[in-house]
PLY file of the C-alpha trace (Angstrom):
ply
format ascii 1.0
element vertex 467
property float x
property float y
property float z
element edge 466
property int vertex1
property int vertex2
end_header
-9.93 -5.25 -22.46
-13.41 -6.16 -21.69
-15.00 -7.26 -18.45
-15.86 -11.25 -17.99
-18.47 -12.93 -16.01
-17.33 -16.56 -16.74
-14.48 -18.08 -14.57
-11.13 -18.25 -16.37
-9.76 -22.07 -15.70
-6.31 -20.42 -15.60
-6.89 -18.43 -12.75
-6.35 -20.27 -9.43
-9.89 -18.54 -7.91
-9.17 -20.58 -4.56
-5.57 -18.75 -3.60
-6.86 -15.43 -4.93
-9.73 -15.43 -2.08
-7.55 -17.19 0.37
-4.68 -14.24 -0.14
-8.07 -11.64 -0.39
-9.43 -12.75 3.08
-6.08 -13.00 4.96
-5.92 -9.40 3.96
-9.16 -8.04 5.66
-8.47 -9.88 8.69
-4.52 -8.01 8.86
-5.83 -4.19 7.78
-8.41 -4.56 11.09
-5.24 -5.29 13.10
-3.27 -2.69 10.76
-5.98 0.18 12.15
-6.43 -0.80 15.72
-2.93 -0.69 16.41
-2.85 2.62 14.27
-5.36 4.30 16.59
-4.30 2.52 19.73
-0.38 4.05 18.50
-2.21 7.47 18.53
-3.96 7.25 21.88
0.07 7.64 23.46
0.20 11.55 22.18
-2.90 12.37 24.05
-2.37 10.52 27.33
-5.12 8.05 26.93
-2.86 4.57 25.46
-4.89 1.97 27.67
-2.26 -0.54 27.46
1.27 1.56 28.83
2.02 -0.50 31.67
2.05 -3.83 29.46
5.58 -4.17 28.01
4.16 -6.88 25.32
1.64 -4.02 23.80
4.13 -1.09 24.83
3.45 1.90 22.15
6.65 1.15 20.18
6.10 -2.37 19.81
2.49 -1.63 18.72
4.37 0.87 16.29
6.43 -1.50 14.11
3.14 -3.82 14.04
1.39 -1.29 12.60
3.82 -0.81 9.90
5.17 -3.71 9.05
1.93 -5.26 8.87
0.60 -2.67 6.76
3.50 -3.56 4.43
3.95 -6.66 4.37
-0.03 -8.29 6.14
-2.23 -5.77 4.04
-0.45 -4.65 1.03
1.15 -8.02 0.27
-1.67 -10.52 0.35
-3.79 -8.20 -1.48
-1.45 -7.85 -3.99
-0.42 -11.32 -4.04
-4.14 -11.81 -4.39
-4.96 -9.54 -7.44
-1.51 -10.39 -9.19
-2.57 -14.10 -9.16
-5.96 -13.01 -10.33
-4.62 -10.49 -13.60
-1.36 -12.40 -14.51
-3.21 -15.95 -15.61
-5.71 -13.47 -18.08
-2.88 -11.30 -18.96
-0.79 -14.00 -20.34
-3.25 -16.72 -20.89
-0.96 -19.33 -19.22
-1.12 -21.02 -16.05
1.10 -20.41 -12.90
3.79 -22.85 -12.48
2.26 -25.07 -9.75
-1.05 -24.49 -7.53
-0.01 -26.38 -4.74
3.27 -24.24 -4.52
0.92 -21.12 -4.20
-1.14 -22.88 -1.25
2.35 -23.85 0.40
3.59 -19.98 -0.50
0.03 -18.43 1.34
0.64 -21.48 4.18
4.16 -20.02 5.12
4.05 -16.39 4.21
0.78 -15.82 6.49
2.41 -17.70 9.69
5.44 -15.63 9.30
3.59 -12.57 9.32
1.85 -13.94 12.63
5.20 -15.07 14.09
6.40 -11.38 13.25
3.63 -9.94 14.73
4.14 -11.90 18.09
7.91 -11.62 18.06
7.85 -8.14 17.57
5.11 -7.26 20.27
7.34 -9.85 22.53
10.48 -7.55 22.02
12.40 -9.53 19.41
12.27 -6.21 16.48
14.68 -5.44 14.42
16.26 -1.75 14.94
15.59 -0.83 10.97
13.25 1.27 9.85
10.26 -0.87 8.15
12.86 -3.55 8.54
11.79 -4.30 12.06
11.20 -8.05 10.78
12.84 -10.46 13.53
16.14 -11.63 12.17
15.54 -14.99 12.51
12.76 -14.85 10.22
14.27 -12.69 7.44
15.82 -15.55 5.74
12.55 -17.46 5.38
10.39 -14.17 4.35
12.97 -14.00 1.38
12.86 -17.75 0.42
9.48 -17.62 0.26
8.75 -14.58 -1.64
11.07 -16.01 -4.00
9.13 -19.31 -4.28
6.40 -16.62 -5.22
8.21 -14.89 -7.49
8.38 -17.84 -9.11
5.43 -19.29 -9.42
4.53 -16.26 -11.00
7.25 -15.20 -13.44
6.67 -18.84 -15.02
3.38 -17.29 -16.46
4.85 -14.77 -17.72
7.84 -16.46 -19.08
5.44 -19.14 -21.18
3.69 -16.19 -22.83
6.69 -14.08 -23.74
5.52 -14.55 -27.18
2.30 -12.07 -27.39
2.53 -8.47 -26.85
2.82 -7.28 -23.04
-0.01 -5.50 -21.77
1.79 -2.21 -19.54
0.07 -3.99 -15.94
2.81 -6.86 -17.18
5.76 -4.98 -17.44
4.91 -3.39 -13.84
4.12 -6.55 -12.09
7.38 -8.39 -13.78
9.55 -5.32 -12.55
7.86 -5.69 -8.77
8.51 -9.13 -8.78
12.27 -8.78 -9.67
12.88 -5.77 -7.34
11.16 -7.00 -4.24
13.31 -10.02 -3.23
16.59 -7.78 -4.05
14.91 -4.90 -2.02
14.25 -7.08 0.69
17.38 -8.44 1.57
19.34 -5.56 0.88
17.34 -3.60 3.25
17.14 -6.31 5.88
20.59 -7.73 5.66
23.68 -5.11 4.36
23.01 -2.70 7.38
22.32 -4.71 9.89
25.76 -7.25 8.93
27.89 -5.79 6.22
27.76 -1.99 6.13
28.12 0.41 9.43
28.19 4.05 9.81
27.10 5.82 6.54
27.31 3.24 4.12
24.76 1.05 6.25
22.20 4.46 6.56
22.55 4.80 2.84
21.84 1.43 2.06
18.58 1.24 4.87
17.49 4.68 3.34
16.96 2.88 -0.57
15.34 -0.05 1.37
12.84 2.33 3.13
11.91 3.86 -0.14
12.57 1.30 -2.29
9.40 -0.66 -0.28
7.01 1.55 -1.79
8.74 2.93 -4.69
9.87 -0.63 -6.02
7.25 -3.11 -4.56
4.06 -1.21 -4.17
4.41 1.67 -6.63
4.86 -1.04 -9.53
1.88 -3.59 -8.58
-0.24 -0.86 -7.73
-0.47 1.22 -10.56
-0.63 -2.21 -12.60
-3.47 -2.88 -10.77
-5.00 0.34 -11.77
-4.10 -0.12 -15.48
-6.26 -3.20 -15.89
-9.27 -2.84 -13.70
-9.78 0.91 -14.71
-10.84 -0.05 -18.78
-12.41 -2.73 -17.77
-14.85 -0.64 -15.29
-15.13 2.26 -17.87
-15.43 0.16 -20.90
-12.67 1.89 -22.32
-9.35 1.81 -23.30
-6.70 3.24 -21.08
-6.24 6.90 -22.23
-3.08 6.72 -23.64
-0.75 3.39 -23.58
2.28 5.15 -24.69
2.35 7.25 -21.52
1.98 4.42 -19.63
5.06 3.07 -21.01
7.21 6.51 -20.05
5.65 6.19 -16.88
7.17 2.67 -16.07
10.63 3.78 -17.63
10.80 6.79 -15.52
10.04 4.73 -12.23
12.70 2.00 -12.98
15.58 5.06 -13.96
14.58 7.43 -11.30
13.32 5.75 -8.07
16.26 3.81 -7.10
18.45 7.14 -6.76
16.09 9.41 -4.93
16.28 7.18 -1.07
18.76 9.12 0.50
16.25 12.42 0.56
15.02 10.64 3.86
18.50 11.19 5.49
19.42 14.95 4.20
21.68 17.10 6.59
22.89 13.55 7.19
26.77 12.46 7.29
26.12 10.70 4.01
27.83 12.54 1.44
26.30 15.41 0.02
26.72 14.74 -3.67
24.06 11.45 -2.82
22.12 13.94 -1.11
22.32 16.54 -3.96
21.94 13.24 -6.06
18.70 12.01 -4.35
16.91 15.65 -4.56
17.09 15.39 -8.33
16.22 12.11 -8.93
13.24 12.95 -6.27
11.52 15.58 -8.13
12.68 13.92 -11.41
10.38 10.61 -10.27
7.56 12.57 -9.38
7.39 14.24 -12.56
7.19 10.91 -13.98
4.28 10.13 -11.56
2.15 12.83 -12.95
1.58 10.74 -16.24
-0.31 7.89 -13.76
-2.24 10.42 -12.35
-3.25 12.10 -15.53
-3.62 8.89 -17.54
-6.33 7.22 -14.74
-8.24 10.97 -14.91
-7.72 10.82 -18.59
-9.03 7.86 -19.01
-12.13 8.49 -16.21
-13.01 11.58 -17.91
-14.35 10.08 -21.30
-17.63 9.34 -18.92
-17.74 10.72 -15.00
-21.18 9.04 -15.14
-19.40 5.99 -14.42
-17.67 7.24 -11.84
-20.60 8.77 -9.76
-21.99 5.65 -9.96
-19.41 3.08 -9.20
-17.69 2.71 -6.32
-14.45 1.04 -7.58
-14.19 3.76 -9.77
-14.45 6.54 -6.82
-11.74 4.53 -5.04
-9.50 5.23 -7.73
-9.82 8.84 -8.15
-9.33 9.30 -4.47
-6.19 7.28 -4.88
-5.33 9.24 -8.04
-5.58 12.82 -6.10
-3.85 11.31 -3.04
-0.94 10.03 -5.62
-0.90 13.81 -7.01
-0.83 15.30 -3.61
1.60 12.97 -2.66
3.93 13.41 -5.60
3.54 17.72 -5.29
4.62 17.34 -1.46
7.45 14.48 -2.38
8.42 16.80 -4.82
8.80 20.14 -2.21
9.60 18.41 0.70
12.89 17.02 -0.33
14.52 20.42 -1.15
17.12 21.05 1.47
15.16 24.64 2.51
12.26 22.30 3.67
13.83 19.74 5.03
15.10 22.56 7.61
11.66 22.95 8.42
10.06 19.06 8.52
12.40 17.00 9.01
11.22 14.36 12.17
8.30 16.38 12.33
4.36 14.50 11.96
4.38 16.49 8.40
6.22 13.24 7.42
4.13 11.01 8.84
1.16 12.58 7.06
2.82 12.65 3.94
3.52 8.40 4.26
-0.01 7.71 5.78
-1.54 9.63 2.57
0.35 7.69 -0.37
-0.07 4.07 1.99
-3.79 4.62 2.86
-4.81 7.11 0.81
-3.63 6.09 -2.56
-2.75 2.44 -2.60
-5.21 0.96 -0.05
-8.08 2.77 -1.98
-6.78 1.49 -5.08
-6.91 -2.09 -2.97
-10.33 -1.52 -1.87
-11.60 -0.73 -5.52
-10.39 -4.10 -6.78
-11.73 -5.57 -3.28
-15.45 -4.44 -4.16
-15.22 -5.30 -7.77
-13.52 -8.82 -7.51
-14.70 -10.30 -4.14
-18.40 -10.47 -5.07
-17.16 -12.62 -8.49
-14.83 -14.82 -6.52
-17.85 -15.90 -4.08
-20.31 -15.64 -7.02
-22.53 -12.87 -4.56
-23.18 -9.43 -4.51
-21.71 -7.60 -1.92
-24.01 -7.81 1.23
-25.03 -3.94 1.68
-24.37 -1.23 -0.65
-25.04 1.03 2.92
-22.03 -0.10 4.41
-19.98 0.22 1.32
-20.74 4.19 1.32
-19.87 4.23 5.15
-16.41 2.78 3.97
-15.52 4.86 1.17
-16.78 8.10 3.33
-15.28 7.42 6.54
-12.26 6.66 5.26
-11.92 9.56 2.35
-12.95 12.07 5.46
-10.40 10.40 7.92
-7.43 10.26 5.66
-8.31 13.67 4.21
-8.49 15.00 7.70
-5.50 13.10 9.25
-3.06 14.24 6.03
-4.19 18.20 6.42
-3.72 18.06 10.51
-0.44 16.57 10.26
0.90 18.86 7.72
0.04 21.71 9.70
1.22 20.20 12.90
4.57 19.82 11.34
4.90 22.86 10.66
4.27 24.48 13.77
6.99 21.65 14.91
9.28 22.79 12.57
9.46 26.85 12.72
9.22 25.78 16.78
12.33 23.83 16.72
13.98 26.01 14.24
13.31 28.69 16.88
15.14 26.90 19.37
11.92 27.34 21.67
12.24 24.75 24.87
10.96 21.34 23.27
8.13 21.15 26.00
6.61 23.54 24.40
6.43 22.36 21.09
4.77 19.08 22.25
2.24 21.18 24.52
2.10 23.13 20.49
1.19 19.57 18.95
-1.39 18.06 21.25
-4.51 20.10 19.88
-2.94 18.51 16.08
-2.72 14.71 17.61
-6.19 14.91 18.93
-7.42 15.24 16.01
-4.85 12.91 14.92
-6.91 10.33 16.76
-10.06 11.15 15.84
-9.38 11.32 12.53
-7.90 7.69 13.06
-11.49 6.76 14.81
-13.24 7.66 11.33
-10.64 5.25 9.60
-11.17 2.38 12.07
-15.30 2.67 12.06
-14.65 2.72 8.37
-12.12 -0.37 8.52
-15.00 -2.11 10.25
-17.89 -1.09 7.78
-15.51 -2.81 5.18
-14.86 -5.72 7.26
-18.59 -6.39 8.37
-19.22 -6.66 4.75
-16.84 -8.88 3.34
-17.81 -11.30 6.32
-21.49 -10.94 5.66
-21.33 -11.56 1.57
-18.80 -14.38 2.63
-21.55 -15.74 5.07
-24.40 -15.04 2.13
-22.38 -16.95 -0.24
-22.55 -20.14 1.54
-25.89 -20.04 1.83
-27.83 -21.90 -0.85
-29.14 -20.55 -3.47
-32.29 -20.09 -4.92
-31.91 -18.44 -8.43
-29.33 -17.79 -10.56
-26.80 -14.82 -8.94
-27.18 -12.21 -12.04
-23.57 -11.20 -14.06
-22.01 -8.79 -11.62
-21.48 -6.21 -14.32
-22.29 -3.01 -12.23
-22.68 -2.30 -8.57
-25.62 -4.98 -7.24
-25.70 -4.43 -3.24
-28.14 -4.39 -1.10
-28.53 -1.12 0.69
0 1
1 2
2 3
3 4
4 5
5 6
6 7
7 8
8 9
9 10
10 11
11 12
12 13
13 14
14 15
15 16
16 17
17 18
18 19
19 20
20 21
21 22
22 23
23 24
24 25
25 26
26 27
27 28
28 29
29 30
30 31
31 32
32 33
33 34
34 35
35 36
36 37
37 38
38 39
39 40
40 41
41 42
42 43
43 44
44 45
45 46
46 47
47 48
48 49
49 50
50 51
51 52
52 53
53 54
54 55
55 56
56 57
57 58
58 59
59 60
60 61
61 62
62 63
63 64
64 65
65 66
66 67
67 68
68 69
69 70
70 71
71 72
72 73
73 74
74 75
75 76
76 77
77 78
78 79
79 80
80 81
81 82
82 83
83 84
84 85
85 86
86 87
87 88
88 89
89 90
90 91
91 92
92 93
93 94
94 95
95 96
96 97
97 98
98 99
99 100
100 101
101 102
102 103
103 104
104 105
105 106
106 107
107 108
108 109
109 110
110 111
111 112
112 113
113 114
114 115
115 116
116 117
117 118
118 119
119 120
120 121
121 122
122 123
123 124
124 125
125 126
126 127
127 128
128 129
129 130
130 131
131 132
132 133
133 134
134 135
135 136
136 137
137 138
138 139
139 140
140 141
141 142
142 143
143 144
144 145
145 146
146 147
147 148
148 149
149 150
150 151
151 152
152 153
153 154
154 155
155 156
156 157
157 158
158 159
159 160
160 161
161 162
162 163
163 164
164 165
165 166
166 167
167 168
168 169
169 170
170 171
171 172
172 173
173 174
174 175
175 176
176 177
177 178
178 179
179 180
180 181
181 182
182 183
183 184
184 185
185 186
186 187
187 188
188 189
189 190
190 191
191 192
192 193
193 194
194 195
195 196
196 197
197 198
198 199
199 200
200 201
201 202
202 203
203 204
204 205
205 206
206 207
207 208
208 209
209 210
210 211
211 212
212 213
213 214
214 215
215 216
216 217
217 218
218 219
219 220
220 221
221 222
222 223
223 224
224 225
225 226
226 227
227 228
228 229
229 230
230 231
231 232
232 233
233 234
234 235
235 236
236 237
237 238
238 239
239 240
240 241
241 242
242 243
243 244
244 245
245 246
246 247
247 248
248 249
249 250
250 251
251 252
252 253
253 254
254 255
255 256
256 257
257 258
258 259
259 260
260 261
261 262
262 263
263 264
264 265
265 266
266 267
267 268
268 269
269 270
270 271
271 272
272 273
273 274
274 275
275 276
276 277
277 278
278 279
279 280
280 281
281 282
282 283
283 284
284 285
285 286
286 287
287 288
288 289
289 290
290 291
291 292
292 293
293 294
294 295
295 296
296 297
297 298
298 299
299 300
300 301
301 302
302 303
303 304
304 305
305 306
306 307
307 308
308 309
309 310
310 311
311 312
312 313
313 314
314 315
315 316
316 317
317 318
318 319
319 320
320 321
321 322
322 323
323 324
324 325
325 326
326 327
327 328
328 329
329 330
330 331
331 332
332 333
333 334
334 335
335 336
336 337
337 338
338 339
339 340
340 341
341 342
342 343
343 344
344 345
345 346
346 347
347 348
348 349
349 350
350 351
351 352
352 353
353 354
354 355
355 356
356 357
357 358
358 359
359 360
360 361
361 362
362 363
363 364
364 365
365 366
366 367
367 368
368 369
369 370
370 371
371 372
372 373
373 374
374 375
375 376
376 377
377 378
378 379
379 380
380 381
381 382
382 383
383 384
384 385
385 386
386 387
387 388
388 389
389 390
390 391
391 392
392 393
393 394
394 395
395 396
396 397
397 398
398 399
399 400
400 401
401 402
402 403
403 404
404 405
405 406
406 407
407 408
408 409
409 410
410 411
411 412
412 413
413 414
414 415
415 416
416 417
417 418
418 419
419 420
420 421
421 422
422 423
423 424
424 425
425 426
426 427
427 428
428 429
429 430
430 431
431 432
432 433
433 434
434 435
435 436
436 437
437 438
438 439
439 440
440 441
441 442
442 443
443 444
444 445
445 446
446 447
447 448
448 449
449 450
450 451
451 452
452 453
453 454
454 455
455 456
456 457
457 458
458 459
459 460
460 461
461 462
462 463
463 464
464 465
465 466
């Protein structure tokens, strides 16, 4: 694969931006109500006497729209971008893609409102309104799609391994979706209805943004180096292994559960079977990196994705521990799991986001990203925050755990954790002046590119910023 500087007349340039922008306007709202969620452990939430912004409401905002405000347009975005070049055939219909950003982007602002209004649905990151459920599905279909048409008209060539990942999202997600948002809620109670909300809660990230984000990484990353990916073949086992092992491994959330322990005994082995698997990502992208860390040092896509890398590997040896019955006596409900699910969301896929953010962005608006000054703010402010945030709530978890397993008085374990959530929060403070480094300079190289011109922009080939 090489890099381009010319405009591909396949690629609809117009719904790529319009998908890119919705997305830095959601992850500013995804990190304030992050940090404002945060504020509640150390007594200082501003807002507590306001049922509309009560913490728990602010709660499902934050992770739903990280899920499905964030992750999803920038997705949508990118996929739209690779899948015309990929295949070298159109998308089914433009105007369907304006009418898919049109009604996907007001229903994540109706959820959004009815959630903070009280209207949330009691699943975990299923807390879409029910009313709206039916439409989120119809639409991602219309997505699907739009997009599987490409695909479909150029089954005839060779598939590239970003294909074969983005094709396997695109199928999953709509099943995923409705099974998680639909079977427990109105056809399965009791056990059967935790089991089936437990595949949905892992099936989100192992099935929707597992997939698109590692085929994300497996086209941008040769064309930044200049190189082919390391090794194709282990690409290849490392899509097989997701598709046959991440399905089975949900019900780890629930261990010690009344589901039935063969599922659970089931679900451990699939677990550290999956992550296994994972490990070929991880050392494929290094792999790959490694034939010239000049590169790396020196752009900042590149240092986006071998954050996200180590964050995946991190991820995948805790994943891999943390589902073993022995620990789950120790961290189970404890902030070691929310540590462990803000490192693989932030950590790993949103730095893989932002790495296609600064490389495509400047080429969509035909301008170089406003200040290279700003861009080192981001990447350090939010390496040091997430870094911080993951190592704090590990350890706080812990000292939850052997607490509880102690049968201490449960005061005292929350007097235990308050030193943890306070840095917690300030760790949270680094990610949101981080956030709005980013976000000040995507609006400012929006705001240069409508400016007129008065040469030539040069090819955006490397890292052109102002600092």
């Amino acid at each position: 694969m090489t890099q381009e500087n010319s405009r591909n007349p396949l690629v609809p340039y117009g719904l790529v931006k319009a998908h890119m922008m919705m997305s830095f306007v959601v992850i500013l709202i995804v990190v304030i109500a992050g940090l404002g969620y945060s504020m509640q452990f150390i007594d200082l939430y501003p807002l507590k006497d306001i049922a509309f912004f009560s913490p728990g409401r602010v709660r499902m905002v934050h992770t739903q729209a990280v899920a499905y405000g964030w992750l999803a347009n920038i997705f949508f975005a990118i996929v739209l971008y690779m899948i015309p070049k990929l295949t070298n055939k159109p998308i089914l219909s433009e105007k369907l893609g304006w009418f898919v950003f049109w009604a996907y982007n007001t229903l994540v602002v109706l959820t959004v409102v009815l959630i903070l209004a009280g209207f949330g649905q009691a699943q975990e990151w299923g807390e879409t309104p029910v009313i709206l459920d039916p439409f989120i599905a119809l639409v991602v279909v219309l997505y699907v799609v739009n997009v599987v048409t490409s695909i479909w008209r150029g089954r005839h060539e060779p598939y590239y391994v970003t294909i074969w990942y983005v094709l396997a999202a695109l199928i999953w997600t709509p099943l995923v979706f409705v099974m998680g948002n639909f079977l427990p809620e109105f056809v399965f109670a009791g056990t059967g209805g935790a089991t089936i909300s437990s595949m949905y809660i892992h099936d989100l990230v192992g099935l929707f943004v597992t997939p698109i984000g590692t085929g994300m990484v497996y086209y941008l990353l040769p064309v930044l180096m200049r190189k082919p990916l390391f090794s194709h073949s282990l690409s290849l086992i490392g899509f097989w292994g997701l598709a046959f092992f991440y399905p089975m491994n949900s019900v780890h959330h629930y261990l010690y559960s009344p589901i039935p322990m063969w599922a659970q005994y089931a679900s451990i082995i699939a677990s550290v079977g999956v992550h296994v698997v994972v490990y070929t990502v991880v050392f494929n992208v290094i792999a790959t990196m490694a034939s010239d860390w000049k590169k790396v040092t020196s752009n900042v896509s590149l240092q986006f994705f071998l954050v996200g890398a180590l964050s995946y590997l991190v991820t995948c040896i805790q994943c891999a521990v943390q589902v073993t019955l022995t620990f789950q006596e120790i961290i189970h409900f404890t902030d070691w799991v929310v540590g462990h699910s803000h490192l693989v969301l932030f950590g790993t896929f949103s730095f893989w986001a932002f790495a296609w953010i600064y490389y495509l962005f400047p080429r969509l608006l035909n301008t170089p990203i406003y200040s290279a000054s700003l861009t080192r703010w981001h990447f350090w402010l939010s390496f040091i925050g997430i870094v911080v945030m993951d190592i704090d709530l590990l350890a706080g978890g812990l000292v939850q755990g052997f607490m509880w397993k102690s049968l201490v008085p449960f005061i005292d374990s929350v007097v235990a954790s308050k030193p943890f959530w306070w840095v917690r929060t300030l760790s949270g403070v680094a990610i949101f002046a981080g956030t709005m480094c980013f976000f000040i300079n995507m609006v400012m190289t929006w705001k240069e590119s409508r400016l007129p011109k008065t040469s030539e922009v040069p090819a955006l080939d490397s890292e052109l910023a102002r600092g």
